[in-house]
TORNUDO-936207 format. One record per atom (N, C-alpha, C): atom name; x, z, y. Coordinates in steps of 0.1 Angstrom, whole numbers, plus 5000, padded with zeros to 4 digits. Atoms other than C-alpha are relative to their C-alpha. Layout:
@atom:CA; x:X; z:Z; y:Y .
...
***
This chain:
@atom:N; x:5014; z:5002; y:4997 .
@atom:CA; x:9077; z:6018; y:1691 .
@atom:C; x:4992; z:4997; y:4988 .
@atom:N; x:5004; z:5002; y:5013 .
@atom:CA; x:9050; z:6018; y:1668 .
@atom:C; x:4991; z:4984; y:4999 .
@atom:N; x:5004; z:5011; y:5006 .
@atom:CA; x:9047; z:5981; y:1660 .
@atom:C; x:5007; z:4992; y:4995 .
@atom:N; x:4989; z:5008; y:5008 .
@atom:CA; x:9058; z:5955; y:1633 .
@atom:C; x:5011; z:4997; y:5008 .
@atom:N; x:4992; z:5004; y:4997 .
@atom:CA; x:9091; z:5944; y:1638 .
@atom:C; x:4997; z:4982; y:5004 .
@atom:N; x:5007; z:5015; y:5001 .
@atom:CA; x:9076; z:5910; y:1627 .
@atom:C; x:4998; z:4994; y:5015 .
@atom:N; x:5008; z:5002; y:4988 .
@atom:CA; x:9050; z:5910; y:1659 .
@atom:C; x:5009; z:5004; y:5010 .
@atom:N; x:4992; z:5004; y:4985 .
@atom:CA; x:9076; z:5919; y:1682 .
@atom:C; x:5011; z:4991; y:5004 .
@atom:N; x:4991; z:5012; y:4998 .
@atom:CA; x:9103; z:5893; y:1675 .
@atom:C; x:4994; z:4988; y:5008 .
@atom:N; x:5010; z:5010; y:4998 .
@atom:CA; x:9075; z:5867; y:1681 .
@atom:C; x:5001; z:5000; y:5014 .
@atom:N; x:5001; z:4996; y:4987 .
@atom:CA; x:9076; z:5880; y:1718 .
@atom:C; x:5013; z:4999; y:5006 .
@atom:N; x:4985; z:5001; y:4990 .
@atom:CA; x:9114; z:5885; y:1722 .
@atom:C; x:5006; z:4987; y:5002 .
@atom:N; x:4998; z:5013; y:4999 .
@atom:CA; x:9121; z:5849; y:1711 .
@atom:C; x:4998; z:4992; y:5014 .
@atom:N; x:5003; z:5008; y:4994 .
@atom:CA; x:9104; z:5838; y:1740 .
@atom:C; x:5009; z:5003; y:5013 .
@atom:N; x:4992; z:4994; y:4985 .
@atom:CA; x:9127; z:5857; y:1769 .
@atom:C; x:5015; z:5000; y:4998 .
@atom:N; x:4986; z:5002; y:5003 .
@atom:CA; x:9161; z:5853; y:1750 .
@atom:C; x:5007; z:4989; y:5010 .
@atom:N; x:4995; z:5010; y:4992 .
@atom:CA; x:9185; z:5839; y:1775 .
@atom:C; x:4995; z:4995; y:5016 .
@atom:N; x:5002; z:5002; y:4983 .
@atom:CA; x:9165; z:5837; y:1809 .
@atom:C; x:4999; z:5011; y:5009 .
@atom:N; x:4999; z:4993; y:4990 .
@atom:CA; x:9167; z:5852; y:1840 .
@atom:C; x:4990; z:5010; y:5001 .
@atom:N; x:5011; z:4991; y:5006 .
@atom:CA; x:9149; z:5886; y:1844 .
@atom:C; x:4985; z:4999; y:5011 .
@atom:N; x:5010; z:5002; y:4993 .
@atom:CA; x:9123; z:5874; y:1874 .
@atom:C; x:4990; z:4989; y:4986 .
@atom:N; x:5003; z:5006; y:5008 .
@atom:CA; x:9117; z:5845; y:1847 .
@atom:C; x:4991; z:5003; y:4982 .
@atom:N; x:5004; z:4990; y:5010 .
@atom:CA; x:9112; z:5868; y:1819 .
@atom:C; x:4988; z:5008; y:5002 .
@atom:N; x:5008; z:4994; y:5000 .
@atom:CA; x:9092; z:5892; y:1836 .
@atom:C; x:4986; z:4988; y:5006 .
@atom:N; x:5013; z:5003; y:4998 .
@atom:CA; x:9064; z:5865; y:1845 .
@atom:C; x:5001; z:4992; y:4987 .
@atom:N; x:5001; z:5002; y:5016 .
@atom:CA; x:9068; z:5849; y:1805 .
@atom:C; x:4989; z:5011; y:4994 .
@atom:N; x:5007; z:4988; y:5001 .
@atom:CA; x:9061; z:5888; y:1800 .
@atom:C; x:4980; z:5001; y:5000 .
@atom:N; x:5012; z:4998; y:4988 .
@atom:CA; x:9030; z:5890; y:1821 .
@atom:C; x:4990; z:4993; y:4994 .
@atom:N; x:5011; z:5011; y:5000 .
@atom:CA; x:9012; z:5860; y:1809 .
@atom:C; x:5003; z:4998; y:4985 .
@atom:N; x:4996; z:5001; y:5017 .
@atom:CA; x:9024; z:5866; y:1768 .
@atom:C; x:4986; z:5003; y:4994 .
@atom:N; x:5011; z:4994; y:5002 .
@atom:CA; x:8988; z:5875; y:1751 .
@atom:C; x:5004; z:5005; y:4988 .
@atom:N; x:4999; z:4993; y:5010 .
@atom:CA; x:8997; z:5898; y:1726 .
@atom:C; x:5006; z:5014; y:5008 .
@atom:N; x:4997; z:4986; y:4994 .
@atom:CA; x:9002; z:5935; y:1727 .
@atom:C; x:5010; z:5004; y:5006 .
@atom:N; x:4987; z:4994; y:4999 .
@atom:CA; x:9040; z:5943; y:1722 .
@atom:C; x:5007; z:4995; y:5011 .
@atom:N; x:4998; z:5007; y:4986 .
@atom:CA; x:9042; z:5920; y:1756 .
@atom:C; x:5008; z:5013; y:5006 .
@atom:N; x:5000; z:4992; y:4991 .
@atom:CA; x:9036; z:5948; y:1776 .
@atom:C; x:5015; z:5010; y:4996 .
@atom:N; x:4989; z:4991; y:5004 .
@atom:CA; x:9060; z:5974; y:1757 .
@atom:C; x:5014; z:4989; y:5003 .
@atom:N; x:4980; z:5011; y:4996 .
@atom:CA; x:9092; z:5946; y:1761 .
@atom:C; x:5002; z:4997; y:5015 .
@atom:N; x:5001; z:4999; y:4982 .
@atom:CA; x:9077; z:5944; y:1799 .
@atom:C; x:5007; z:5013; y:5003 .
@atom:N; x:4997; z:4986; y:4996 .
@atom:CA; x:9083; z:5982; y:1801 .
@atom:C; x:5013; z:5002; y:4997 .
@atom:N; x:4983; z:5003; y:5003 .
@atom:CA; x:9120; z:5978; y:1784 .
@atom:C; x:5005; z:4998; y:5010 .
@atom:N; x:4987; z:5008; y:4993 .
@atom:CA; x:9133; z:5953; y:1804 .
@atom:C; x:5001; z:5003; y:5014 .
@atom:N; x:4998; z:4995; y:4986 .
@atom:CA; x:9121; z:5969; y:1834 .
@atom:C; x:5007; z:5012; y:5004 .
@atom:N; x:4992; z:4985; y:5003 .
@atom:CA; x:9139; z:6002; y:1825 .
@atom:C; x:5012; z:4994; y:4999 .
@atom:N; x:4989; z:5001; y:5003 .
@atom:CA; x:9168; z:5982; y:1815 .
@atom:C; x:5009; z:4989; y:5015 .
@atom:N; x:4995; z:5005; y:4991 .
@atom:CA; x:9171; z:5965; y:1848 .
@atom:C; x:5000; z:5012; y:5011 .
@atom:N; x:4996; z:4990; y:5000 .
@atom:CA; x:9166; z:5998; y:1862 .
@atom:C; x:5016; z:5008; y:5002 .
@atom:N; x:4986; z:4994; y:5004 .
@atom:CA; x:9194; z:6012; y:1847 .
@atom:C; x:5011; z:4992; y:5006 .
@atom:N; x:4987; z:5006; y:4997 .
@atom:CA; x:9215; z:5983; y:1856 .
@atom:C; x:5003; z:5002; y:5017 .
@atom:N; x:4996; z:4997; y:4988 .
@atom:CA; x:9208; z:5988; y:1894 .
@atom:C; x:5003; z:5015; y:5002 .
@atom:N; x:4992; z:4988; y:4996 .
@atom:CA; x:9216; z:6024; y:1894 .
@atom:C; x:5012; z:5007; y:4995 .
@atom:N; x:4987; z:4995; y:5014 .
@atom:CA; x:9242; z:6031; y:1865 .
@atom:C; x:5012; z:4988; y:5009 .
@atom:N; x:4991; z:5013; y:4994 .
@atom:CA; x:9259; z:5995; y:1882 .
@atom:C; x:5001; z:4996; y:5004 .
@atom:N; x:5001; z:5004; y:4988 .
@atom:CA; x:9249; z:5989; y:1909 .
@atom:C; x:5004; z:4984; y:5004 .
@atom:N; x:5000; z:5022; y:5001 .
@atom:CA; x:9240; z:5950; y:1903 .
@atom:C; x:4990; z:5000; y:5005 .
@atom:N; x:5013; z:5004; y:4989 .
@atom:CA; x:9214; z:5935; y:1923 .
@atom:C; x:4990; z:4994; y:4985 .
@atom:N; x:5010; z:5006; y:5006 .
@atom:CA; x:9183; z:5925; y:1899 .
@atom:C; x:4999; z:4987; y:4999 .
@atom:N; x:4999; z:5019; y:5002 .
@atom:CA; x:9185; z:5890; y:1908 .
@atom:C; x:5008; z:4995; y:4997 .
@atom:N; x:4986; z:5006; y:5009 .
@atom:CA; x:9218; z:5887; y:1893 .
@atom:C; x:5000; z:5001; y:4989 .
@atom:N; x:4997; z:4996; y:5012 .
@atom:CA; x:9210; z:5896; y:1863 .
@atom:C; x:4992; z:4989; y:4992 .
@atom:N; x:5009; z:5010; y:5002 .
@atom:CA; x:9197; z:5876; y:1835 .
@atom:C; x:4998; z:5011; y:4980 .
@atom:N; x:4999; z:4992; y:5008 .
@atom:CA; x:9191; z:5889; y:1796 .
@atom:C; x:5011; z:4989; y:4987 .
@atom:N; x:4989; z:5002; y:5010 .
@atom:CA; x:9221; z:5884; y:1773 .
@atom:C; x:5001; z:5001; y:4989 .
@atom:N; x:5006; z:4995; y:5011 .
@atom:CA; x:9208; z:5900; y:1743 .
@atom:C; x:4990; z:5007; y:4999 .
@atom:N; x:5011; z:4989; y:4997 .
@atom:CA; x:9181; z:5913; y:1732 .
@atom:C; x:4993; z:4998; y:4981 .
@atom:N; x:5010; z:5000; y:5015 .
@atom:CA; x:9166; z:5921; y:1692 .
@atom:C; x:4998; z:5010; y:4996 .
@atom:N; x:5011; z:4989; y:5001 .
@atom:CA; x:9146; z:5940; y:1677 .
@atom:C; x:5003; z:5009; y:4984 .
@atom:N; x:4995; z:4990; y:5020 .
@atom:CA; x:9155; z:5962; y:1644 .
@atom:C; x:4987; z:5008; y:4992 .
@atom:N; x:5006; z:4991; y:5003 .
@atom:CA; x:9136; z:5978; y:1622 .
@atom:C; x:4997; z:5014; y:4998 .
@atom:N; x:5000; z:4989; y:5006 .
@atom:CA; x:9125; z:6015; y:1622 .
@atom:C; x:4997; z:5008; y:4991 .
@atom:N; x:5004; z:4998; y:5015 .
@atom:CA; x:9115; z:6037; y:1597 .
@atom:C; x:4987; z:5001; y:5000 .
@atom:N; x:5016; z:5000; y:5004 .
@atom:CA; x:9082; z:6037; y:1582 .
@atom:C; x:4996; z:5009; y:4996 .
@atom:N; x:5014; z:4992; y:5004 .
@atom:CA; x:9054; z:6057; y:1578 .
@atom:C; x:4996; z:5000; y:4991 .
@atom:N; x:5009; z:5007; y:5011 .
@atom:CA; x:9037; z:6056; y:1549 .
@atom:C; x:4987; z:5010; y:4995 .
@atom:N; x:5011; z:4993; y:4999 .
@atom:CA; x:9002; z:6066; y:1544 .
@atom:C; x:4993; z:4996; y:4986 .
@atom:N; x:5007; z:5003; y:5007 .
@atom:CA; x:8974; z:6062; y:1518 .
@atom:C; x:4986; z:5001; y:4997 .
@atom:N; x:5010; z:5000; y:5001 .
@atom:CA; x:8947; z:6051; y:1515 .
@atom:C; x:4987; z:4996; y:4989 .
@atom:N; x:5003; z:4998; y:5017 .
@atom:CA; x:8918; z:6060; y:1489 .
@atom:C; x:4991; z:4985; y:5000 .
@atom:N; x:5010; z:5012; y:5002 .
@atom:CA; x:8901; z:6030; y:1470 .
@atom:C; x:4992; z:5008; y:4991 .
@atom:N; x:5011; z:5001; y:5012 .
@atom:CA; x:8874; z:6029; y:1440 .
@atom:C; x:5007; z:5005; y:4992 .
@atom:N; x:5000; z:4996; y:5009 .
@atom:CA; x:8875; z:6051; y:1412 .
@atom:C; x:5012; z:5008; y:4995 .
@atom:N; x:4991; z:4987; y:4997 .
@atom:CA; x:8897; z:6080; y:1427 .
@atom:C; x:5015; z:4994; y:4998 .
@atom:N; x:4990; z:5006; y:5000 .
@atom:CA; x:8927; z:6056; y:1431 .
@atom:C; x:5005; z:4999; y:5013 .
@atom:N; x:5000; z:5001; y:4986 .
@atom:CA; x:8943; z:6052; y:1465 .
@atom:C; x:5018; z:4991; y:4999 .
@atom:N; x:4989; z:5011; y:4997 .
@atom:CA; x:8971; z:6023; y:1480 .
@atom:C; x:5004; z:5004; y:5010 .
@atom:N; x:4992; z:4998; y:4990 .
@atom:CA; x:8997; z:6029; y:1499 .
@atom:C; x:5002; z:4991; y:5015 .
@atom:N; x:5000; z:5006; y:4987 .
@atom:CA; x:8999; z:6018; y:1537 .
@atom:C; x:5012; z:5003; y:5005 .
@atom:N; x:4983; z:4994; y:4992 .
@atom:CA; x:9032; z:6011; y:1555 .
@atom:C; x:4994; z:4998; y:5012 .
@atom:N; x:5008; z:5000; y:4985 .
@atom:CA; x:9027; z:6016; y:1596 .
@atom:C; x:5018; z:4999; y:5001 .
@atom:N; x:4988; z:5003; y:5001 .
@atom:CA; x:9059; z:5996; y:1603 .
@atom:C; x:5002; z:5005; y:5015 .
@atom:N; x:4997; z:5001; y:4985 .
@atom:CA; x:9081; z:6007; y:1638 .
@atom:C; x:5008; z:4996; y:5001 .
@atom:N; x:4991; z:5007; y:4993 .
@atom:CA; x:9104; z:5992; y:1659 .
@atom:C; x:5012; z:5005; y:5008 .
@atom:N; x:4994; z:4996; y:4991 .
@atom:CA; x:9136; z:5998; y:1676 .
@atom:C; x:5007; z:4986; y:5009 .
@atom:N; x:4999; z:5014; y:4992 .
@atom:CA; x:9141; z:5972; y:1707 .
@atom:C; x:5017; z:5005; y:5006 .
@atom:N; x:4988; z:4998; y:4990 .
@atom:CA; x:9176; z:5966; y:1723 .
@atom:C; x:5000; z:4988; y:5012 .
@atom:N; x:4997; z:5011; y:4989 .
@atom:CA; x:9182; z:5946; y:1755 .
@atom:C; x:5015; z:5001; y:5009 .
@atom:N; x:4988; z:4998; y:4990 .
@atom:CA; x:9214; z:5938; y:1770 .
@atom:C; x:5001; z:4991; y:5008 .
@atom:N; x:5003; z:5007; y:4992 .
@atom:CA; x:9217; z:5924; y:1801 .
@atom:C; x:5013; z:4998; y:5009 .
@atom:N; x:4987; z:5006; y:4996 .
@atom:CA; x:9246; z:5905; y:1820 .
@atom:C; x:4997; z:4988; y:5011 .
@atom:N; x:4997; z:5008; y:4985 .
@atom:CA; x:9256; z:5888; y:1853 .
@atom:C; x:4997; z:4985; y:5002 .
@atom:N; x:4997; z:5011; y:5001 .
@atom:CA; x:9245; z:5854; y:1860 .
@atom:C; x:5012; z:4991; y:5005 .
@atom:N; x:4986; z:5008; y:4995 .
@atom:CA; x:9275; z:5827; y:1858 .
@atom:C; x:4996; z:4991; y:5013 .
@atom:N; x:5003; z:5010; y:4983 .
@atom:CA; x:9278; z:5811; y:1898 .
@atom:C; x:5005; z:4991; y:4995 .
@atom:N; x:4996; z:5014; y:5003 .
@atom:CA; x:9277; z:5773; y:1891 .
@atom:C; x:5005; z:4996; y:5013 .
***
């Protein structure tokens, strides 16, 4: 995805470890952008788990989940006196893994 890795950790921190009904209203009510994109993940990745494994959603919780960095872009842009500074346009690659809650 195209945004810092930085600004998206800041987001995943906050859903590491809880259940994914729990997650997705953390999600919801996050005010920053890359919210939404880790919303759209984890709802692909619970997805996947009900039809690839046929686990009920409510069992599930998130087990892992970080963020890597991708490669960069790099652009440039002109300054004063026919000089120009390079711009990085950092992206992201998200993982989520997701695992059964333990029955207490």
């Amino acid at each position: 995805m195209r945004t810092a890795p930085r600004k998206v950790r800041l987001v995943v921190d906050h859903i590491r470890g809880k259940s994914v009904d729990e997650a997705r209203a953390i999600l919801a009510h996050t005010p920053r952008g890359a919210a939404t994109d880790v919303l759209k993940l984890l709802n692909s990745a619970v997805a996947n788990a009900e039809n690839n494994h046929e686990l009920l959603a409510d069992e599930l919780k998130i087990g892992k989940v970080f963020v890597d960095e991708g490669p960069t872009i790099k652009r440039y842009r002109p300054r004063a006196l026919g000089r120009a500074t390079p711009i990085h346009k950092r992206t992201s690659h998200m993982t989520v893994v997701l695992t059964a809650k333990e029955l207490s």
